[in-house]
MOPAC internal coordinates of N, CA, C and O (Angstrom, degrees):
PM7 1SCF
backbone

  N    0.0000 0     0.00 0     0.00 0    0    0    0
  C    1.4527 1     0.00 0     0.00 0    1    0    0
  C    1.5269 1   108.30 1     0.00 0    2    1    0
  O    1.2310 1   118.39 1   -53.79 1    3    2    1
  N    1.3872 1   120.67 1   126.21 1    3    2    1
  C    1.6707 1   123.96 1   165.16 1    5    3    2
  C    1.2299 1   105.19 1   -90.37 1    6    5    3
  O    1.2310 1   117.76 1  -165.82 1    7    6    5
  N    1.4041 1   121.88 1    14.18 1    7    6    5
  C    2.0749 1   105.21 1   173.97 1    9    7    6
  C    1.8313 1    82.42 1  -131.28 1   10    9    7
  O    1.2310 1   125.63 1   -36.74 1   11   10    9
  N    1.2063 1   106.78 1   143.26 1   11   10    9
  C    1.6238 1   133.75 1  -171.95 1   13   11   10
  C    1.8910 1    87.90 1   -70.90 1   14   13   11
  O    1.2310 1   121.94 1   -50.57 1   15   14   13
  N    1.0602 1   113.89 1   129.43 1   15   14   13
  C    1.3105 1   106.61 1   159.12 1   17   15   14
  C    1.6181 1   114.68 1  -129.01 1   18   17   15
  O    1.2310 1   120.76 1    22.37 1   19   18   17
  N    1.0681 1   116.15 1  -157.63 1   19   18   17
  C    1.6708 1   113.03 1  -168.57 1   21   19   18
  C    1.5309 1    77.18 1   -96.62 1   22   21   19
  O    1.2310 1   124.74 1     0.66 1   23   22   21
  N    1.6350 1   108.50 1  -179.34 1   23   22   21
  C    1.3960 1   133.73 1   169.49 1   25   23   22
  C    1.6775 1   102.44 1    44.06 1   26   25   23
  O    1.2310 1   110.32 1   140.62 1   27   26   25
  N    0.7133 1   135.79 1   -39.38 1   27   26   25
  C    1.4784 1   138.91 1   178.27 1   29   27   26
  C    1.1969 1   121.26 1   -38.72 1   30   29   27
  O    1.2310 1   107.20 1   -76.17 1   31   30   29
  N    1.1363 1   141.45 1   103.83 1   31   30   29
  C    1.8114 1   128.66 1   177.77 1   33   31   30
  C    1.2777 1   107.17 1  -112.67 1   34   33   31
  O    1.2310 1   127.33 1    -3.64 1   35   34   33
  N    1.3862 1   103.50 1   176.36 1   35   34   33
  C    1.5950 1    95.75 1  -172.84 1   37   35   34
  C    1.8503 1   118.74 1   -75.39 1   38   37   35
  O    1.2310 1   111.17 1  -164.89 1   39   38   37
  N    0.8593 1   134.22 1    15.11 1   39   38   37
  C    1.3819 1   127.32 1   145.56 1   41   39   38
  C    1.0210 1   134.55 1   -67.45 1   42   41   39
  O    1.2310 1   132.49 1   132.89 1   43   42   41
  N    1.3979 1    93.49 1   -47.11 1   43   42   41
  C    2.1029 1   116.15 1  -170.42 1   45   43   42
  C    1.5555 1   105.83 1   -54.46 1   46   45   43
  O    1.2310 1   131.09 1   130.37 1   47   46   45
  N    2.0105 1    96.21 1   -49.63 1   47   46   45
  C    1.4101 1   116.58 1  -178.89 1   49   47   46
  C    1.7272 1   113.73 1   -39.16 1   50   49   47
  O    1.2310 1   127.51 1   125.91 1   51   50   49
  N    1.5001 1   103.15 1   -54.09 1   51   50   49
  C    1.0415 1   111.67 1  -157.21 1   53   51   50
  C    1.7511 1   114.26 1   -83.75 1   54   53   51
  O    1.2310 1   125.72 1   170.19 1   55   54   53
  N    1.3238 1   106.62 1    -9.81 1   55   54   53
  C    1.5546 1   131.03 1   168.70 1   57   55   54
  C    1.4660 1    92.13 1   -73.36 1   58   57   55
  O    1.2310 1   118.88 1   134.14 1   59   58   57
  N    0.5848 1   119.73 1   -45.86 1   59   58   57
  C    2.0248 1   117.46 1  -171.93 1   61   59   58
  C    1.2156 1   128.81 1  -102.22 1   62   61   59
  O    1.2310 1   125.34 1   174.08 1   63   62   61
  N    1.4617 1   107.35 1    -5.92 1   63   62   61
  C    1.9636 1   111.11 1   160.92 1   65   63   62
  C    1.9972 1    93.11 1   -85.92 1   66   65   63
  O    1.2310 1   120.91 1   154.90 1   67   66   65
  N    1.3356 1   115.86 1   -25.10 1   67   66   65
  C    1.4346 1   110.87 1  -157.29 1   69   67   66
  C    2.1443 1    87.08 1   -77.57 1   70   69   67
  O    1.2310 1   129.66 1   136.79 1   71   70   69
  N    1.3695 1    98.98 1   -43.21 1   71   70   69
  C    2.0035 1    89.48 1   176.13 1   73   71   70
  C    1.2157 1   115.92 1   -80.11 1   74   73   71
  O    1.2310 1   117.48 1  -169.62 1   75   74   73
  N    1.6348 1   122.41 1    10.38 1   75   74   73
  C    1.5459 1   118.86 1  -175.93 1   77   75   74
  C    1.4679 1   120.25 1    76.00 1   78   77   75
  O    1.2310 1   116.81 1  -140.13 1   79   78   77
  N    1.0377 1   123.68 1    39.87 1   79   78   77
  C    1.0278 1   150.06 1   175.92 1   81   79   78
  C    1.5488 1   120.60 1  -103.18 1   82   81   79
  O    1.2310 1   112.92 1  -119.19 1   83   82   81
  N    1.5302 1   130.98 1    60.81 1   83   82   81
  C    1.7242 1   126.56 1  -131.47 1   85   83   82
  C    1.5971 1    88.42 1  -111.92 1   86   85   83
  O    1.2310 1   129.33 1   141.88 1   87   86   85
  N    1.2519 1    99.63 1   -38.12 1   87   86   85
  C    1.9539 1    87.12 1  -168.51 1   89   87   86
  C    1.7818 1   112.23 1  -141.96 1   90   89   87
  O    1.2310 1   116.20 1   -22.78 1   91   90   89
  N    1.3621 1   124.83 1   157.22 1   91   90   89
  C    1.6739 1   133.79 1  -177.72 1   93   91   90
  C    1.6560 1   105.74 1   -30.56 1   94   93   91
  O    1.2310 1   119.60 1   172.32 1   95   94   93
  N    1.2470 1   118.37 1    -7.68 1   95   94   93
  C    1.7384 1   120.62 1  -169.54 1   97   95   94
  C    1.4109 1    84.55 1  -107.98 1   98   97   95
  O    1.2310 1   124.25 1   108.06 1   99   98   97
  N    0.9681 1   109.45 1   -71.94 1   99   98   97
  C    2.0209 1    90.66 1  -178.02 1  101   99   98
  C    1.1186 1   131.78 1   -55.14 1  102  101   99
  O    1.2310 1   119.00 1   157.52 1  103  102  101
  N    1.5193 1   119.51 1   -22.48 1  103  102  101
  C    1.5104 1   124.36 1   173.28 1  105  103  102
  C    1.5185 1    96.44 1   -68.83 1  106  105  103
  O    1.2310 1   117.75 1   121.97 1  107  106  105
  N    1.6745 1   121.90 1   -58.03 1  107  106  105
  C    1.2227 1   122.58 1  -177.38 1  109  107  106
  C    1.8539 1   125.55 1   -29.11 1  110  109  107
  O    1.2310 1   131.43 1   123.97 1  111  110  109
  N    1.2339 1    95.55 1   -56.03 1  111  110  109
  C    1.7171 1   130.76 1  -172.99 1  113  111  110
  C    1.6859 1    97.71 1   -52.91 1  114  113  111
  O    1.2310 1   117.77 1   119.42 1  115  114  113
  N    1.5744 1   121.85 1   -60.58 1  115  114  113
  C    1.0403 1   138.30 1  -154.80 1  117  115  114
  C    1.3053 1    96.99 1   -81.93 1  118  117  115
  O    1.2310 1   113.70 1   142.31 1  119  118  117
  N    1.3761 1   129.53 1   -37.69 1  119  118  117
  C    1.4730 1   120.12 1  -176.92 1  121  119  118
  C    1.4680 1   113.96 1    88.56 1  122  121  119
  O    1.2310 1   124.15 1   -55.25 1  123  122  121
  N    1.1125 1   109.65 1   124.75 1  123  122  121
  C    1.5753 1   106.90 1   162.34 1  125  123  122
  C    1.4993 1   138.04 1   -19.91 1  126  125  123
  O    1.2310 1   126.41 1   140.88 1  127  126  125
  N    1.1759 1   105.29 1   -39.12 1  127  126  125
  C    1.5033 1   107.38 1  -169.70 1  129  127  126
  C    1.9448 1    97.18 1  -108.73 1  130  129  127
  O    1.2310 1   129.51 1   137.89 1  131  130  129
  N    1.0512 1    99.27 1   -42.11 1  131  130  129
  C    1.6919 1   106.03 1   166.81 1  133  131  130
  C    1.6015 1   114.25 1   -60.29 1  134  133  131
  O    1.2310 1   116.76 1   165.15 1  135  134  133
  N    1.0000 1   123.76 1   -14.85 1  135  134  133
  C    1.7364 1   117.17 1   174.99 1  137  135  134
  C    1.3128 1    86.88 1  -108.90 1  138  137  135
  O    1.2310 1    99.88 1   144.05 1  139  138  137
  N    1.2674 1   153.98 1   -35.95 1  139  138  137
  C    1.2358 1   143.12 1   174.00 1  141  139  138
  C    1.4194 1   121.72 1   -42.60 1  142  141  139
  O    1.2310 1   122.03 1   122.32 1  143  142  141
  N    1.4511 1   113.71 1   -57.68 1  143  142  141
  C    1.1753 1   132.31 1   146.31 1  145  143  142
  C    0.9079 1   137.78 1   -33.48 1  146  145  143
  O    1.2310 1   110.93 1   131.66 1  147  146  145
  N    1.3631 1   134.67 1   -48.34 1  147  146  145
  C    1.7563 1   147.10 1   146.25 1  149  147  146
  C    0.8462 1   108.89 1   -22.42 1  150  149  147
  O    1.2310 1   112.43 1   114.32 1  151  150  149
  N    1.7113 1   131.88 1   -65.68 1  151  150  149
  C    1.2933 1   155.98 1  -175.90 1  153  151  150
  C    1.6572 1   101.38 1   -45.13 1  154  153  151
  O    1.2310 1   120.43 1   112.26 1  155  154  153
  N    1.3056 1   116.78 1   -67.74 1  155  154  153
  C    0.9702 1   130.22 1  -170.12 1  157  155  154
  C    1.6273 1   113.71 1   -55.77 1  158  157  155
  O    1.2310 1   126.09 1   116.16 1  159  158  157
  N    1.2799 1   105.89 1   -63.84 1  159  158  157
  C    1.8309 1   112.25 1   165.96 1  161  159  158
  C    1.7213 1   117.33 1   -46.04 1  162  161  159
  O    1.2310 1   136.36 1   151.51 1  163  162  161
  N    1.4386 1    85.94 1   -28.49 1  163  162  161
  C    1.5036 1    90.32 1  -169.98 1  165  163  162
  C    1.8723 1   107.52 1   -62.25 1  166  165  163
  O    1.2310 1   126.64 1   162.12 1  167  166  165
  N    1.8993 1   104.84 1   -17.88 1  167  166  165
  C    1.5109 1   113.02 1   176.54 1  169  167  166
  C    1.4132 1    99.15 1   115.04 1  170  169  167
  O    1.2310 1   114.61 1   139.77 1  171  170  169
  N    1.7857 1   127.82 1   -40.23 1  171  170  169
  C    1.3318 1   119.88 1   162.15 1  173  171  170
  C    1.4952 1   119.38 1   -30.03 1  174  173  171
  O    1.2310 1   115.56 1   -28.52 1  175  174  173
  N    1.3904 1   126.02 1   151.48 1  175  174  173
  C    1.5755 1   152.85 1   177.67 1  177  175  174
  C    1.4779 1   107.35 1   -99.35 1  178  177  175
  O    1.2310 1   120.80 1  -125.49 1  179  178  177
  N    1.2597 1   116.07 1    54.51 1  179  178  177
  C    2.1008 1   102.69 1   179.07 1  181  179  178
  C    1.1806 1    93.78 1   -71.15 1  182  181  179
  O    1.2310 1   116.80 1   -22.30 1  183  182  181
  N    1.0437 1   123.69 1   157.70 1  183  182  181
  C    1.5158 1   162.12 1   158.69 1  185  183  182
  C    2.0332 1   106.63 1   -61.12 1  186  185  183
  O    1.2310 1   112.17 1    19.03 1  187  186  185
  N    1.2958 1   132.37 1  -160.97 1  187  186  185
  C    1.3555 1   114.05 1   169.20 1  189  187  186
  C    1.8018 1    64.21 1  -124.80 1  190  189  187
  O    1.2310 1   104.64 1  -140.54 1  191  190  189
  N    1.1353 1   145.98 1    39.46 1  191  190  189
  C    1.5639 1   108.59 1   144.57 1  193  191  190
  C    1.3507 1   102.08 1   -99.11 1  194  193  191
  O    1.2310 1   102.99 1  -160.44 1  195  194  193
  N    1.3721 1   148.82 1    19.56 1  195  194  193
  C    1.3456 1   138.59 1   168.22 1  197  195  194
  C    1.6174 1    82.34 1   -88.75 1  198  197  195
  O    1.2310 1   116.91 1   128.78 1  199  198  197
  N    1.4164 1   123.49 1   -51.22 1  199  198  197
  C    1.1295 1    96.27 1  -150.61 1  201  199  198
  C    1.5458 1   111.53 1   -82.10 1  202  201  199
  O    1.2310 1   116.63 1  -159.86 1  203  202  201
  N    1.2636 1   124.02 1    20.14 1  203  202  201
  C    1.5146 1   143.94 1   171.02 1  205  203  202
  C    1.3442 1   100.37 1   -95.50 1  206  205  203
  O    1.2310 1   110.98 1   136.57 1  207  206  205
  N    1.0840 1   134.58 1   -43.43 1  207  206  205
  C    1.0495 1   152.01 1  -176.91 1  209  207  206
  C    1.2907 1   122.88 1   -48.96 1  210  209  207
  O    1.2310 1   120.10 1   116.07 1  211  210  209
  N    1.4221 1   117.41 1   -63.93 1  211  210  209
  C    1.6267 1   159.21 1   174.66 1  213  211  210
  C    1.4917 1    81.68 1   -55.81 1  214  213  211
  O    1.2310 1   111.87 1    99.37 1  215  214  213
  N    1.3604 1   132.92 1   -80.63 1  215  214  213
  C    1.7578 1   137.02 1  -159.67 1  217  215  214
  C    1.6835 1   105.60 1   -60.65 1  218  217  215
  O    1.2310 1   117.67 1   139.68 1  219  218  217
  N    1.3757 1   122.04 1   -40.32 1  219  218  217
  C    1.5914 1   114.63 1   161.74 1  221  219  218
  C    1.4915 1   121.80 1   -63.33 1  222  221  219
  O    1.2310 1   126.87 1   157.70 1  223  222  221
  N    1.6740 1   104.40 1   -22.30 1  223  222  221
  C    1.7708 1    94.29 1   171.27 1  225  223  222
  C    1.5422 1   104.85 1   -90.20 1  226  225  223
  O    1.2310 1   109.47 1   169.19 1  227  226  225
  N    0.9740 1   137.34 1   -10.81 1  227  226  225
  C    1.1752 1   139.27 1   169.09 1  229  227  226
  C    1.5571 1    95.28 1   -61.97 1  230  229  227
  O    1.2310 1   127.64 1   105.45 1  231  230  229
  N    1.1379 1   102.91 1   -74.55 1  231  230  229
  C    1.4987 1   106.06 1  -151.87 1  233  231  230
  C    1.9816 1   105.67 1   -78.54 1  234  233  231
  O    1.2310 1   115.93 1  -159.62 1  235  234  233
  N    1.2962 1   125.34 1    20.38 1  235  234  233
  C    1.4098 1   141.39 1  -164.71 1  237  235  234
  C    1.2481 1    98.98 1    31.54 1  238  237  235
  O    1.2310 1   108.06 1  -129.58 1  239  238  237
  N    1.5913 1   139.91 1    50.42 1  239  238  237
  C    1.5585 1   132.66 1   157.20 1  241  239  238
  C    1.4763 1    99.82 1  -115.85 1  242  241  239
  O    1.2310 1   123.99 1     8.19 1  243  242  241
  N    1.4777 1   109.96 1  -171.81 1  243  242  241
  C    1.6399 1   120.92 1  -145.28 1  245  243  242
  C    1.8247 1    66.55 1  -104.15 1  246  245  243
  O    1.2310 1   133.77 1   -30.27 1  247  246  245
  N    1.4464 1    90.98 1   149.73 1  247  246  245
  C    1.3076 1    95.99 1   174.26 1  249  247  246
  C    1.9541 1   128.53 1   -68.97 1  250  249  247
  O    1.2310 1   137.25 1   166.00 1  251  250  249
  N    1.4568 1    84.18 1   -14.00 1  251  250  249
  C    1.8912 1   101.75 1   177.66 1  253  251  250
  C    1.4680 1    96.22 1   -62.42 1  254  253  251
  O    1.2310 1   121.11 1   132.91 1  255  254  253
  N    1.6817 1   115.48 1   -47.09 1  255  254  253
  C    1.4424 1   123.50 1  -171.00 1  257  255  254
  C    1.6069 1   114.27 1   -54.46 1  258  257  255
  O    1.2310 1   113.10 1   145.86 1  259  258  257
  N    1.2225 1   130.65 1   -34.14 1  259  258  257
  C    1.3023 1   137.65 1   155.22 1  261  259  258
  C    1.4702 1   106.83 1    -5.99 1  262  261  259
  O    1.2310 1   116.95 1   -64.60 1  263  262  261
  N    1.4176 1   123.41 1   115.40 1  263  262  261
  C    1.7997 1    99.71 1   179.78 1  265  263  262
  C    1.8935 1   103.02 1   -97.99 1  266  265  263
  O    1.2310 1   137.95 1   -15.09 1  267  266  265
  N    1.3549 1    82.81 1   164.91 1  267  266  265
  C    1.6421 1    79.03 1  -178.94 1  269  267  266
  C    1.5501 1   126.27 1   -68.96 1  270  269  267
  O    1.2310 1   114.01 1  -174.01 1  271  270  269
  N    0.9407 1   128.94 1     5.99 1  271  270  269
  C    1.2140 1   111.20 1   171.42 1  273  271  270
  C    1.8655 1   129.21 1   -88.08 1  274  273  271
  O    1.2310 1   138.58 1   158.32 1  275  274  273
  N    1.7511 1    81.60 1   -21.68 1  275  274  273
  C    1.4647 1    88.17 1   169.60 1  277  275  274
  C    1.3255 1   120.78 1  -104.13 1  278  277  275
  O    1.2310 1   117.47 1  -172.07 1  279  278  277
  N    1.3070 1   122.42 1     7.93 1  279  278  277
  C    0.9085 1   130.53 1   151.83 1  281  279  278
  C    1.7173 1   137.92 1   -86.22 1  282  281  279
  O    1.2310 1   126.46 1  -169.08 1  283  282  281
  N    1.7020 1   105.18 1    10.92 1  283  282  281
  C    1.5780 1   138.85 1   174.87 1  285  283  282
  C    1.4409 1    85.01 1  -100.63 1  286  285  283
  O    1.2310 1   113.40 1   142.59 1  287  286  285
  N    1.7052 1   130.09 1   -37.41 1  287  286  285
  C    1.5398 1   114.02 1  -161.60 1  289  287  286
  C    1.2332 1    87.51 1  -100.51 1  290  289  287
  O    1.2310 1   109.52 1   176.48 1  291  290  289
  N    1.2246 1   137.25 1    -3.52 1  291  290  289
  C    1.5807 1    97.69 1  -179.59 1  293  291  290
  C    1.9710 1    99.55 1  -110.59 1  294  293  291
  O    1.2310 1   112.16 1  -174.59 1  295  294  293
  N    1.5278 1   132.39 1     5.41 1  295  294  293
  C    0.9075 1   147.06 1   176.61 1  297  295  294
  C    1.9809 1   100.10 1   -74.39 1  298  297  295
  O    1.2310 1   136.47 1   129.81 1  299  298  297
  N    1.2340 1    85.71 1   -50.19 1  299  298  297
  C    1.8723 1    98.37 1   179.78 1  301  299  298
  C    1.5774 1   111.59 1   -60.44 1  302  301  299
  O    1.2310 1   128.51 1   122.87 1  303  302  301
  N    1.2407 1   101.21 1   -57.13 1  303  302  301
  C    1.7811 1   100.50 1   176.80 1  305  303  302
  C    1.2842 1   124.98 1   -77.09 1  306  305  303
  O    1.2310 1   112.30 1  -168.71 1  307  306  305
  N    1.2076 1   132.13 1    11.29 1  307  306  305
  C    1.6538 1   160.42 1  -171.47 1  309  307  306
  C    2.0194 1    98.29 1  -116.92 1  310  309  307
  O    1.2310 1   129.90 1   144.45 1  311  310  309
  N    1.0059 1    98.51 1   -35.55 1  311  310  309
  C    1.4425 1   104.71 1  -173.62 1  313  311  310
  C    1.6641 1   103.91 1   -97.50 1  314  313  311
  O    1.2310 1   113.64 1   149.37 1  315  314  313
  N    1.3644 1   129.63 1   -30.63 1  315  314  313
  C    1.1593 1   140.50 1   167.37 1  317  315  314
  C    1.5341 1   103.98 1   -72.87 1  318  317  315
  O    1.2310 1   122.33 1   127.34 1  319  318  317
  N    1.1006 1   113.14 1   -52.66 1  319  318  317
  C    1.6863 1    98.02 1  -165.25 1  321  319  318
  C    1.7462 1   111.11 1   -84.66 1  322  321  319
  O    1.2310 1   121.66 1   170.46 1  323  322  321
  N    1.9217 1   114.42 1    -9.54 1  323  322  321
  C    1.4740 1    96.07 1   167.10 1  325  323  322
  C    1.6597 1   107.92 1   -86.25 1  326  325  323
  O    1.2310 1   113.73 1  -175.70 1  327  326  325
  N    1.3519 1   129.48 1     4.30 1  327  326  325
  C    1.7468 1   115.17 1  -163.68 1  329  327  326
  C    1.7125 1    73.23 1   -85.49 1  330  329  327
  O    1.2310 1   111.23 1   165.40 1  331  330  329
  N    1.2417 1   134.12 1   -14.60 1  331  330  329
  C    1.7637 1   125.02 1  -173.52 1  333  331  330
  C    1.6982 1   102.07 1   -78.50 1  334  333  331
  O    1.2310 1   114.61 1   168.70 1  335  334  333
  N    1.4377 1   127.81 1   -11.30 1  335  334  333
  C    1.1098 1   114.77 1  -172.54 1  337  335  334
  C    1.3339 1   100.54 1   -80.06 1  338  337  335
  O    1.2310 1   128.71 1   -13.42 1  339  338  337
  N    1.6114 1   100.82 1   166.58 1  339  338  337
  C    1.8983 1   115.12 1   168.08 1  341  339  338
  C    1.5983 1   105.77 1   -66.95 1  342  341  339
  O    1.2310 1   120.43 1   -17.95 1  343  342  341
  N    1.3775 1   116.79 1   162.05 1  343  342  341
  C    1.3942 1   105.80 1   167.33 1  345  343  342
  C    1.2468 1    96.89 1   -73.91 1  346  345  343
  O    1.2310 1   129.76 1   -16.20 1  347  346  345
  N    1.7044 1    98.78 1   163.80 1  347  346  345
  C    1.8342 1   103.06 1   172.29 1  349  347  346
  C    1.7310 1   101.77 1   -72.35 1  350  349  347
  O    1.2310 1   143.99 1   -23.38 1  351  350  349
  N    1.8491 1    70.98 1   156.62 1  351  350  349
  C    1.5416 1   104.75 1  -179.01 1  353  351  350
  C    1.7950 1   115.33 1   -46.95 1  354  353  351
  O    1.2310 1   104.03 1   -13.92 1  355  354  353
  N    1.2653 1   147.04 1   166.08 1  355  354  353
  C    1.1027 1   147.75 1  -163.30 1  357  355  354
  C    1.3184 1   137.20 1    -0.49 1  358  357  355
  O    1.2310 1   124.84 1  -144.21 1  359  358  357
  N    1.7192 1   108.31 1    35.79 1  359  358  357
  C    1.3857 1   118.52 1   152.54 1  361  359  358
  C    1.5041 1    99.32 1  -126.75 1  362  361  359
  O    1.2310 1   123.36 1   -28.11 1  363  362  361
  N    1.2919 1   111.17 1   151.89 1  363  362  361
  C    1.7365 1   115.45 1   176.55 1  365  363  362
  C    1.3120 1    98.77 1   -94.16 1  366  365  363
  O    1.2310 1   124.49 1   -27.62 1  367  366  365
  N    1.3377 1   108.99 1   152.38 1  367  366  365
  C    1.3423 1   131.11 1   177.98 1  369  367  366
  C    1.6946 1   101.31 1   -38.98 1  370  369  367
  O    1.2310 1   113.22 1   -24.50 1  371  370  369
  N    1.1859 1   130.43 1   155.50 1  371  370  369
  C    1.3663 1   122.18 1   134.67 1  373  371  370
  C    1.1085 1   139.24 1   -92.15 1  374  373  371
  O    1.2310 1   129.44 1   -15.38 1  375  374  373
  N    1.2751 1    99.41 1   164.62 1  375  374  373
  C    1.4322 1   107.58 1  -147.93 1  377  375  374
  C    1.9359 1    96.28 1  -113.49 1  378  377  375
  O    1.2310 1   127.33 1   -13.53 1  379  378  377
  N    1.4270 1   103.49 1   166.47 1  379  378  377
  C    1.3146 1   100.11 1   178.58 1  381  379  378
  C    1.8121 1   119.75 1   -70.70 1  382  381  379
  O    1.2310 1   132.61 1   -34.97 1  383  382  381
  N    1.4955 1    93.24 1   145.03 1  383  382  381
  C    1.7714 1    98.05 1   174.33 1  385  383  382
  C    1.1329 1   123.49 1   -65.49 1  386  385  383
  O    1.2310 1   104.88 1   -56.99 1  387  386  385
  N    1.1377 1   145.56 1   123.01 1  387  386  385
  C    1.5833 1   143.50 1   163.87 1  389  387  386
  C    1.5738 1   105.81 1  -101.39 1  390  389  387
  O    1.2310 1   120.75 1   -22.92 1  391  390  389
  N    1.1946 1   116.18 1   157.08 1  391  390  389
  C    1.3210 1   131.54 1  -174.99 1  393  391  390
  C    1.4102 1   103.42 1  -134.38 1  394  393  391
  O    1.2310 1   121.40 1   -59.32 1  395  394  393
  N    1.5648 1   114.93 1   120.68 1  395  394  393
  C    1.7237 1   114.57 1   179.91 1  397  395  394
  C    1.1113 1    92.89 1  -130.22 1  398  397  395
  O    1.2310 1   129.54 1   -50.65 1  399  398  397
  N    1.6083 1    99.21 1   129.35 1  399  398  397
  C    1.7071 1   116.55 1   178.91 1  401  399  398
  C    1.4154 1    97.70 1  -102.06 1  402  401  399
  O    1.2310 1   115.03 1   -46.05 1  403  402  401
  N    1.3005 1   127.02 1   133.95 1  403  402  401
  C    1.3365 1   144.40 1   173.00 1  405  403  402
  C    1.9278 1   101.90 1  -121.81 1  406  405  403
  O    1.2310 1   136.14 1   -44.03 1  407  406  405
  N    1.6657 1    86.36 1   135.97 1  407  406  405
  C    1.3309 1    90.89 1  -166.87 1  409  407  406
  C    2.0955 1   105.95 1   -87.49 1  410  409  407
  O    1.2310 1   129.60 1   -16.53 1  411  410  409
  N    0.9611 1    99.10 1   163.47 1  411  410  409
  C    1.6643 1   103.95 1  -161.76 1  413  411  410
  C    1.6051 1    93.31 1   -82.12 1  414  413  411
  O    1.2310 1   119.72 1   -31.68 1  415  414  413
  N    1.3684 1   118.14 1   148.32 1  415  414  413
  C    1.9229 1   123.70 1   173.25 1  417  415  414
  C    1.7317 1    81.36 1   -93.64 1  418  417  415
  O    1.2310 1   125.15 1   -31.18 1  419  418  417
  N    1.2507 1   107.72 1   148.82 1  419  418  417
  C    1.4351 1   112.37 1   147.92 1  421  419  418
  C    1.5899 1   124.70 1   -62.00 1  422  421  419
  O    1.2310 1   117.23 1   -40.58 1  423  422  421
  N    1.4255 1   122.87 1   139.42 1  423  422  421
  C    1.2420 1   116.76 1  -168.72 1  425  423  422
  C    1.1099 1    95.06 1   -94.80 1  426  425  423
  O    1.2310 1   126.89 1   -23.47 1  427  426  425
  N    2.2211 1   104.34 1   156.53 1  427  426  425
  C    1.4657 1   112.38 1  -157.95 1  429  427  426
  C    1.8782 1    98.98 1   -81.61 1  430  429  427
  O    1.2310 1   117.98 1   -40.85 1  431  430  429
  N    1.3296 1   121.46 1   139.15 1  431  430  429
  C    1.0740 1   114.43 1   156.58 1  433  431  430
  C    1.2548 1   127.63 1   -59.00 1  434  433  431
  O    1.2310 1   117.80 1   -61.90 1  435  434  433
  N    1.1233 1   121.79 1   118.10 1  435  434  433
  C    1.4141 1   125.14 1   148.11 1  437  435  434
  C    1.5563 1   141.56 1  -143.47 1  438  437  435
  O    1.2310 1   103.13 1   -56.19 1  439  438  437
  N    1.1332 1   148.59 1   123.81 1  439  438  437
  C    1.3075 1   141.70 1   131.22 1  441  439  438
  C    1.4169 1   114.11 1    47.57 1  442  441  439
  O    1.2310 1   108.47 1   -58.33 1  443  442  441
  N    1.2887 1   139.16 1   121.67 1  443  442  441
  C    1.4107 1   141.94 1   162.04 1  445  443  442
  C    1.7278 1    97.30 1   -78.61 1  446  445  443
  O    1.2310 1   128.91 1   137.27 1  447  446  445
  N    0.9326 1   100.44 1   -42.73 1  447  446  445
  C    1.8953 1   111.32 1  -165.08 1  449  447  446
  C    1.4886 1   106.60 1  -123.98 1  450  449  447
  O    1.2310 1   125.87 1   -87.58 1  451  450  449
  N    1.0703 1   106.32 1    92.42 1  451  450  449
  C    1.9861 1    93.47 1   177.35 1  453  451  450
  C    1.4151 1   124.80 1   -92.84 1  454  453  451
  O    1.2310 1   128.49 1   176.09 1  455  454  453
  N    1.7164 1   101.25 1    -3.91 1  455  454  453
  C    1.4438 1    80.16 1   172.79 1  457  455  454
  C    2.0301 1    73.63 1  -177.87 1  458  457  455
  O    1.2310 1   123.90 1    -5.86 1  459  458  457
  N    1.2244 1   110.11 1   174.14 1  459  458  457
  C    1.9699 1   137.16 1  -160.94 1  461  459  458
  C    1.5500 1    96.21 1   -49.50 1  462  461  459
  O    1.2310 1   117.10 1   178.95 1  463  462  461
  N    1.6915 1   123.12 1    -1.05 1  463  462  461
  C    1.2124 1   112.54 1  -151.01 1  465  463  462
  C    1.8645 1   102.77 1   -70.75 1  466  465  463
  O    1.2310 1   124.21 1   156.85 1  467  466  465
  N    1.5156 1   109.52 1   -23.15 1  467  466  465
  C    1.4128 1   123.99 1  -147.33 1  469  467  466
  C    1.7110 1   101.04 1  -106.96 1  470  469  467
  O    1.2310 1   123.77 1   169.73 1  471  470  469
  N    1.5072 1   110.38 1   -10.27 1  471  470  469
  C    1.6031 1   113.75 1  -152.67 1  473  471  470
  C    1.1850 1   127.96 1    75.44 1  474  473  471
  O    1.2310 1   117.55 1  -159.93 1  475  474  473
  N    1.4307 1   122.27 1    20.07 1  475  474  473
  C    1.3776 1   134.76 1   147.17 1  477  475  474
  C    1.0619 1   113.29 1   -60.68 1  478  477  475
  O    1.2310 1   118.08 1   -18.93 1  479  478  477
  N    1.6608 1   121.26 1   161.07 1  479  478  477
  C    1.5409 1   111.05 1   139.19 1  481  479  478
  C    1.4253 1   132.03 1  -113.80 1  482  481  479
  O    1.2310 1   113.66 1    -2.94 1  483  482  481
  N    1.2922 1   129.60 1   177.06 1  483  482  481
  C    1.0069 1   107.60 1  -155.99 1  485  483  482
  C    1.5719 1   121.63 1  -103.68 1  486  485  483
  O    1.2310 1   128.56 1  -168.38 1  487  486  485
  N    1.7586 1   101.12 1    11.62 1  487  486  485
  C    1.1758 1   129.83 1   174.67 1  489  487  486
  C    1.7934 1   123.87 1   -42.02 1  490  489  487
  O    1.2310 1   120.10 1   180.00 1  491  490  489

């Protein structure tokens, strides 16, 4: 961002000049949960306090000020719009766990020493 906004520090800033995100009209445009997202595609890790964050500079309050209820709706549509992403690039999706129980053979008895060959005895 080249215009100072509230909640914004210099990381966040710099997460959002790198998706084109330069000034209060593009944050505006993009929407809270849509510049959140940018960020995110972009391969960045925000936290949901950017994206608390992002909705107090919208709205010029401290991002704590955010009340909770819209902060359940913008948690939901942040959570809705990443199950739309691809999985990341060079790991495959996972897949479901299975658990196979294999039953144990009894182990064969035998002898450590069966006979003078080792310096045992055979006592």
């Amino acid at each position: 961002m080249n215009v100072k906004l509230r909640n914004i520090g210099p990381k966040s800033a710099a997460w959002l000049r790198q998706v084109g995100l330069r000034t209060r009209e593009d944050l505006a445009e993009a929407g809270t949960v849509g510049a959140f997202m940018k960020v995110r595609r972009a391969g960045f890790k925000p936290s949901l306090n950017l994206l608390y964050a992002l909705e107090g500079a919208l709205q010029d309050c401290h991002w704590q000020d955010v009340p909770d209820a819209r902060r359940v709706e913008l948690v939901q549509a942040a959570e809705a719009a990443i199950a739309l992403l691809p999985p990341p690039r060079g790991r495959p999706a996972a897949a479901p766990v299975t658990t196979t129980h294999h039953e144990e053979a009894a182990a064969p008895a035998f002898a450590l020493f069966d006979d003078d060959r080792h310096g045992g005895s055979a006592d």
